[in-house]
N, C-alpha and C positions, 0 to 999 in steps of 0.2 A: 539560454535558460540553464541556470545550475539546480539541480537537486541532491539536499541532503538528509539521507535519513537517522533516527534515530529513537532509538528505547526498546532493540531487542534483544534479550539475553536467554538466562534459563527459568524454567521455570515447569515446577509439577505439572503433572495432567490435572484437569480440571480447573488447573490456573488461570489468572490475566495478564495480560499486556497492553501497553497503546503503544504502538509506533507514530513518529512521525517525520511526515518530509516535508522541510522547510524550503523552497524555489523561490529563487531571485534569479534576477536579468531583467528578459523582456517576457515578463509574468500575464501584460495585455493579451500576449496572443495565443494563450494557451486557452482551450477551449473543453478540454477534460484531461482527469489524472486519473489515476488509478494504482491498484498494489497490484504485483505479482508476484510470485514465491518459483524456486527451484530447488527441490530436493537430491540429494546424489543420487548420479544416476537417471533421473528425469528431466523430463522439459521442462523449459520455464511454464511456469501457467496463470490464467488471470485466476485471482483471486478477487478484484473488487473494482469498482468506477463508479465515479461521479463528475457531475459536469459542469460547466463552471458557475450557474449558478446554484449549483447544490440542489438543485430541484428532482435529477435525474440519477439514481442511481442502482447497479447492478451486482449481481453477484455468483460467482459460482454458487454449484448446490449444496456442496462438499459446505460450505461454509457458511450458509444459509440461517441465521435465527440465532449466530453466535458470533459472528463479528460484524464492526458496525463502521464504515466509513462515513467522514466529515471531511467537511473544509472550512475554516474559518480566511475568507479572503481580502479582510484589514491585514490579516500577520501573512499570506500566502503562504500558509501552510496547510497540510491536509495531513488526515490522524486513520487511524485503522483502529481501532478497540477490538480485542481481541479477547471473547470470553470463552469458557468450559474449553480451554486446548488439549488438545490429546496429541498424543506422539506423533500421531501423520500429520500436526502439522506442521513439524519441523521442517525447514529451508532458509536458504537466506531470503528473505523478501525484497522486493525491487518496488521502487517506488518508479513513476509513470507518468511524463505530460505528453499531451499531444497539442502541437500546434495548428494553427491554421492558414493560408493563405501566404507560403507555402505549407503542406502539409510536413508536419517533422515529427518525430519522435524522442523525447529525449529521457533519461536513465539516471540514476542515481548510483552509488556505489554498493550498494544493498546490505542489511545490516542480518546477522542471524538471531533466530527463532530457534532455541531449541526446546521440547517438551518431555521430560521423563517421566515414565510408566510407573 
């Protein structure tokens, strides 16, 4: 499974963005994705998931009521909307599959976010 992301740049506090990560390979056996974000300096951390039918998804708190993961699974892509951003939460974001049977984890090359005050 390849993951690639795309559509983060700069952008005011209060701004928007969508990210998104487009995966191809063997797309069957991915059973949830998700975003994560690393800021300098810190851990990586979830920021978001949903599962493969889109029915199921989660979120940090931090992030809560202001961004919004999808998936559209004709294109295999999955999107992050990203609204009211403020400065924390700048990082580079990572985009996320998890497979199943075996279980795998796989990464994209992570694209940056950054938000000015």
């Amino acid at each position: 499974v390849q993951l690639v992301e795309s559509g983060g740049g700069l952008v005011q506090a209060g701004g928007s963005l969508r990210l998104s990560c487009a995966a191809s390979g063997d797309t069957f056996s991915i059973n949830r994705m998700g975003w994560y974000r690393q800021a300098p300096g810190k851990q990586r951390e979830l920021v978001a998931t949903i599962t493969s039918g889109g029915g199921n998804t989660n979120y940090a708190d931090s992030v809560k009521g202001r961004f919004t993961i999808s998936r559209d699974n004709a294109k295999n892509t999955m999107y992050l909307q990203m609204n009211s951003l403020k400065p924390e939460d700048t990082a580079v974001y990572y985009c996320n599959a998890r497979s199943i049977a075996p279980i795998i984890l796989y990464w994209g090359q992570g694209t940056q976010v950054t938000v000015s005050s």
